[in-house]
TORRO-483988 format. One record per residue (C-alpha): x negated, y, z; residue in one letter. Coordinates in steps of 0.1 Angstrom, whole numbers, padded with zeros to 4 digits, always signed. Example, Ala and Ser with C-alpha at 12.3 -4.5 7.8 and 13.67 -1.06 7.14 Angstrom:
2
-0123-0045+0078a-0137-0011+0071s
***
This chain:
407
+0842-0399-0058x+0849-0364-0063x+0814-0361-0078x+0823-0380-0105x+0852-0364-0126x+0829-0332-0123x+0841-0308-0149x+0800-0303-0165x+0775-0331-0161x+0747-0314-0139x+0708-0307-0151x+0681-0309-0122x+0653-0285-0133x+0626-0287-0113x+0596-0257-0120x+0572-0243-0098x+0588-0202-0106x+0615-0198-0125x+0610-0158-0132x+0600-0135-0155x+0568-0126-0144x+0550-0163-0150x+0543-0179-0183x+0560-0216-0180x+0586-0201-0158x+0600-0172-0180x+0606-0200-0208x+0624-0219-0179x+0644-0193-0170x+0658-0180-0205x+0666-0217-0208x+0688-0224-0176x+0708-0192-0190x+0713-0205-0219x+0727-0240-0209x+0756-0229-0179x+0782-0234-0206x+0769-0271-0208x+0755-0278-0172x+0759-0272-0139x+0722-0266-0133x+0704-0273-0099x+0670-0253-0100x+0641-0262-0075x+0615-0239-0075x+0597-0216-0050x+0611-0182-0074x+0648-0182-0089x+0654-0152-0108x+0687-0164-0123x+0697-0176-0086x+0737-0171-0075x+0743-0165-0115x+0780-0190-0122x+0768-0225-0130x+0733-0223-0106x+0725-0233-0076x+0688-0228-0063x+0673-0250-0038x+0645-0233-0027x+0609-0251-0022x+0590-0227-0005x+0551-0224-0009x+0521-0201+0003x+0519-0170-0019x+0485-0175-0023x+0456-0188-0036x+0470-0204-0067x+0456-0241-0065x+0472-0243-0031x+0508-0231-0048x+0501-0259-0073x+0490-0287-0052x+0519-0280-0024x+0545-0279-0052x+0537-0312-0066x+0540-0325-0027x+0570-0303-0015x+0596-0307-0046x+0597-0345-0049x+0602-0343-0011x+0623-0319-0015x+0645-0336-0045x+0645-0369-0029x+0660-0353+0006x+0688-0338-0021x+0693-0367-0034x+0695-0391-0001x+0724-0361+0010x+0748-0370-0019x+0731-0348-0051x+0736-0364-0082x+0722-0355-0116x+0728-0366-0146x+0702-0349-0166x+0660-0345-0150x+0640-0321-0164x+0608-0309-0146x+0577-0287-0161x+0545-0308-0166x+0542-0334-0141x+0560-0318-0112x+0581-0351-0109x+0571-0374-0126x+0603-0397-0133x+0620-0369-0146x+0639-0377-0185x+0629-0351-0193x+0591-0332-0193x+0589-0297-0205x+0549-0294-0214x+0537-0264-0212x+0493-0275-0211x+0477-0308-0214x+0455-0311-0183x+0434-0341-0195x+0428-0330-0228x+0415-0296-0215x+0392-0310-0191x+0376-0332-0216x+0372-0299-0243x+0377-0262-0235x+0370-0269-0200x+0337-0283-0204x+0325-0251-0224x+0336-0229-0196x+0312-0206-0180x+0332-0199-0150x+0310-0202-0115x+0313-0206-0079x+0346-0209-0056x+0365-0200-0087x+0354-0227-0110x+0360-0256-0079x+0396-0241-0074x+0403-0244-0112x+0389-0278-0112x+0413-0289-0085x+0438-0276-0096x+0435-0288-0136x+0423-0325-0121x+0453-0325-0096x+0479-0316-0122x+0464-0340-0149x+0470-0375-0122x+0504-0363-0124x+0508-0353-0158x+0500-0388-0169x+0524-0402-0152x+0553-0381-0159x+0547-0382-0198x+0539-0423-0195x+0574-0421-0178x+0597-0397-0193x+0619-0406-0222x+0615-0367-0237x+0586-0342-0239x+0596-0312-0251x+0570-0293-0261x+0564-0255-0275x+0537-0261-0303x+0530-0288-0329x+0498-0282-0316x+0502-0292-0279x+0521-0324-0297x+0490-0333-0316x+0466-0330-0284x+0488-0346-0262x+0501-0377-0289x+0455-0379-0289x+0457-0383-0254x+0486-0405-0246x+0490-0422-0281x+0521-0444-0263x+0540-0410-0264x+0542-0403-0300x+0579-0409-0306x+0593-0388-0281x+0584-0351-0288x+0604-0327-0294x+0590-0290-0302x+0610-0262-0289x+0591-0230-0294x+0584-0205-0265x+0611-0175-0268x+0603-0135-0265x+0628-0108-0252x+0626-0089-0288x+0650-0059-0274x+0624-0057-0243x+0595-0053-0261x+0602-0031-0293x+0591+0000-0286x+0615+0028-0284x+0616+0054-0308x+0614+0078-0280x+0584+0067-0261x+0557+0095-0258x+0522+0073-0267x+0506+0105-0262x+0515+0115-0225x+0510+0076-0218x+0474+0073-0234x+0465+0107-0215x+0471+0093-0180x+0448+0066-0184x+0421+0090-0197x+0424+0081-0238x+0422+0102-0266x+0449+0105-0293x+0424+0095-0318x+0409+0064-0300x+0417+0033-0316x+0433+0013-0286x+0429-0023-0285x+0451-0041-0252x+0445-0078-0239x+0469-0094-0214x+0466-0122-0191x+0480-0134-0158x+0442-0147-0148x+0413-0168-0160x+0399-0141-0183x+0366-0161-0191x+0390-0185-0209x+0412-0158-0222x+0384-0147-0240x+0378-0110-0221x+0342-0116-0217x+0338-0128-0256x+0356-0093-0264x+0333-0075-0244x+0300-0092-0259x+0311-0086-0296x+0319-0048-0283x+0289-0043-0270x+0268-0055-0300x+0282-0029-0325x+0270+0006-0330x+0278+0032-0296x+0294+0056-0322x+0319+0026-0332x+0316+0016-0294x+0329+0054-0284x+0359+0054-0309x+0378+0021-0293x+0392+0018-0259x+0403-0015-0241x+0433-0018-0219x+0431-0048-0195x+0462-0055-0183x+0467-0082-0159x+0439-0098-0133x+0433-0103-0097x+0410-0080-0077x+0377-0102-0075x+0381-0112-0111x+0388-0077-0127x+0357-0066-0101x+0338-0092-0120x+0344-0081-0156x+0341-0045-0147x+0308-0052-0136x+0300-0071-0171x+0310-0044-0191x+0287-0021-0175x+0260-0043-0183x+0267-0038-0219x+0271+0003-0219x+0311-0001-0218x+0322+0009-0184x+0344+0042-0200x+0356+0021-0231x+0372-0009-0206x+0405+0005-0188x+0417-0025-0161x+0455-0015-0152x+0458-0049-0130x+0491-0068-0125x+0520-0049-0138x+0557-0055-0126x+0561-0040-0165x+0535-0045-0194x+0554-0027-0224x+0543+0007-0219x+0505-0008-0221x+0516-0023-0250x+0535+0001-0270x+0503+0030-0265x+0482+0004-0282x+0477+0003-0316x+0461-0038-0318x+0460-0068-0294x+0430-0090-0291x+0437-0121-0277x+0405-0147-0287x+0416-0173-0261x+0396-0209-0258x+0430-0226-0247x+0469-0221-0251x+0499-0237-0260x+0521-0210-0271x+0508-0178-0257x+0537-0153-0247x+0514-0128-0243x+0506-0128-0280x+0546-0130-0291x+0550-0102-0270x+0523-0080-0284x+0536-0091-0316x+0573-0081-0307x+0559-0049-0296x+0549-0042-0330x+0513-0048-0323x+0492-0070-0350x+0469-0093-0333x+0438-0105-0330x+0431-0143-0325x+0408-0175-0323x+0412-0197-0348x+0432-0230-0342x+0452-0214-0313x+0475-0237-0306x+0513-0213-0315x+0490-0185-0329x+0483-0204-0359x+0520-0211-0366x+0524-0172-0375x+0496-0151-0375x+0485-0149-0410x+0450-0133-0412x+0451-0098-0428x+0491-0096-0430x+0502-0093-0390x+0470-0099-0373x+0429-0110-0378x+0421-0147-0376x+0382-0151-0360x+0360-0181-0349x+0358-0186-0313x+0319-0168-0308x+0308-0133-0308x+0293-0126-0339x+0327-0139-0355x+0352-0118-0334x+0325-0092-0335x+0335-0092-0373x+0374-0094-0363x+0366-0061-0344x+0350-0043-0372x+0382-0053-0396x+0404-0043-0372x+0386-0006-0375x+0388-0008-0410x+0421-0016-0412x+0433+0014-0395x+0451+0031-0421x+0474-0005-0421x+0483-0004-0389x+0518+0007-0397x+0524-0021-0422x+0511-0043-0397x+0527-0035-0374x+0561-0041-0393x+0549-0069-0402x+0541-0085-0362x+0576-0077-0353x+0591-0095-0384x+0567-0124-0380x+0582-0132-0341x+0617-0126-0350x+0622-0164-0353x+0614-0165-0317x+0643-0144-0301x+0657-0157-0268x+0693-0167-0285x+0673-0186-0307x+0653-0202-0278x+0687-0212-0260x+0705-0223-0294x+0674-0245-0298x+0677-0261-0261x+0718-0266-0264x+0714-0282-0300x+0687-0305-0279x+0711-0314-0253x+0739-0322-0276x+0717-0343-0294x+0701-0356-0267x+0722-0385-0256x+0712-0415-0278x+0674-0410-0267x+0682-0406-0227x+0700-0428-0206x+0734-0429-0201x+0751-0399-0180x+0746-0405-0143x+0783-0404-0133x+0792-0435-0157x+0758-0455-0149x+0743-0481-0123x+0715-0452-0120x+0743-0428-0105x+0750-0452-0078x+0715-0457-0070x+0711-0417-0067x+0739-0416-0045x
***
């Protein structure tokens, strides 16, 4: 009974990491910050960065560090299992939320891909081989069973692009009246470079010259669809003296894969223009000696990478269509808009050279242009949801037949 005249109503969130280091579980996080003044928030997740904070508890469900489809595939077994034992032991919420289709039955799905829409397009186009490619296909297969079902099911998807809505209302047409678009948030005070930050002693221990135009590309993994390997064809189809002035950091990668690459860029001449920096516990400082970011990626919904190149004041290169991009890079004002093949970003290359003597006023005008995605606004954005949220969900938990069966 005592559950029942709780002082908050309580939001499950399930997500596989709930940190700042992963794309889906950054946005996570920020959110469950910004909603302990509504909810009592129960988190279950392998990774809690916000864990003992007032108004969290973290139920951990551990899983293998490695390789990433077994993460994913012993997540979707572990945290239903690991919910429903929660729930059988008296847990009650009155508010589900869970990332993709890690439960499906949850109110509440925060989409952050569509599995089944990627494996019919970008997927098919990909050129990854080998152990790689089967692992990816297991894992995007695996993940799109239950993503089907957790959308058919929940009475909510919120999503972080109009353009994730559009593929996923194509995909599951039943769906179309219950989006809601929440766009992905940046740490703006992070990733603003400080005034005092020495670019030069920074670019001269990793071997660059102050006159090189730097160009940086970030990604967790999966560089083929990232668009690393278009960047180094285009590169390696211009002139060697246009070749020698421009310098790629690579931040981000695993071993085998940034092996992999290396290896390609030699076969084009560019093994001194490519500088791979690997996984970084911090990206800024790669960021802020940088003077562009070229991101031509096949595939995202909302890229943080590119808001936070942008917030670092960095104008960015991208494929047209990107789903977030296109919201608010506007070609020639913060950034270069290209076709997805190499002749195209070739071109975007070649402008970006040109357009060196901008750079400043692009640069101003990158950081202005991802202002609208700060943090607070983020959280403001996910409490106005909540508050609003109650004539599309069911009833609280604590006053309804459902909170009895959950007890």
């Amino acid at each position: 009974m005592k559950d029942l005249v709780r002082a908050k109503p309580r939001l499950a969130v399930i997500e596989m990491a709930v940190g700042r280091n992963t794309p889906a579980g950054s946005c996570v996080l920020a959110e469950v910050k910004g909603l302990t003044d509504m909810f009592d928030v129960v988190v279950f997740s392998d990774v809690c960065d916000v864990a003992g904070e007032p108004g969290v508890t973290w139920i951990r469900v551990p899983l293998p560090a490695r390789p990433n489809v077994l993460r994913y595939l012993a997540f979707h077994i572990n945290a239903p299992l690991r919910f429903l034992l929660w729930r059988l032991s008296g847990g009650v919420a009155d508010r589900i939320q869970a990332t993709q289709g890690q439960l499906p039955g949850a109110d509440v799905v925060y989409a952050h891909f569509c599995h089944a829409a990627y494996l019919k397009g970008a997927w098919a186009a990909s050129t990854v081989t080998g152990p790689r490619r089967w692992a990816r296909w297991v894992t995007h297969r695996w993940s799109a069973w239950f993503e089907a079902r957790a959308v058919s099911r929940a009475e909510i998807i919120v999503v972080p692009s109009h353009g994730l809505q559009r593929e996923m209302t194509g995909e599951y047409p039943d769906i179309a009246s219950r989006f809601v678009c929440i766009s992905n948030p940046v740490d703006l005070e992070r990733f603003a470079r400080p005034p005092d930050f020495d670019r030069h002693t920074a670019r001269r221990a990793l071997g660059i010259a102050e006159d090189d135009i730097v160009l940086s590309f970030m990604a967790l993994g999966d560089f083929e669809r990232k668009g690393l390997g278009l960047l180094i064809e285009a590169l390696g189809g211009v002139t060697s003296e246009v070749q020698q002035s421009v310098k790629f950091v690579v931040i981000g990668g695993q071993g085998s894969e940034i092996s992999e690459y290396q290896a390609f860029a030699e076969s084009f001449g560019l093994a001194g223009q490519l500088i791979f920096v690997g996984m970084q516990s911090d990206v800024c400082p790669y960021l802020w000696l940088s003077d562009a970011f070229a991101f031509p990626s096949a595939y995202e919904i909302f890229s943080l990478a590119i808001l936070q190149a942008a917030a670092a004041g960095l104008p960015v290169l991208v494929s047209a269509r990107l789903y977030g991009a296109e919201e608010f890079v506007v070609d020639g004002v913060n950034g270069w808009v290209a076709e997805r093949n190499v002749e195209a970003v070739r071109d975007g290359l070649l402008r970006i050279l040109n357009d060196q003597p901008r750079f400043g006023e692009m640069a101003g005008a990158a950081s202005n242009s991802v202002a609208q995605y700060s943090q607070e606004a983020f959280q403001s954005r996910w409490r106005a949801f909540y508050a609003g949220a109650s004539s599309r969900l069911a009833v609280p938990a604590a006053n309804s037949k459902r909170a009895r069966v959950q007890r």
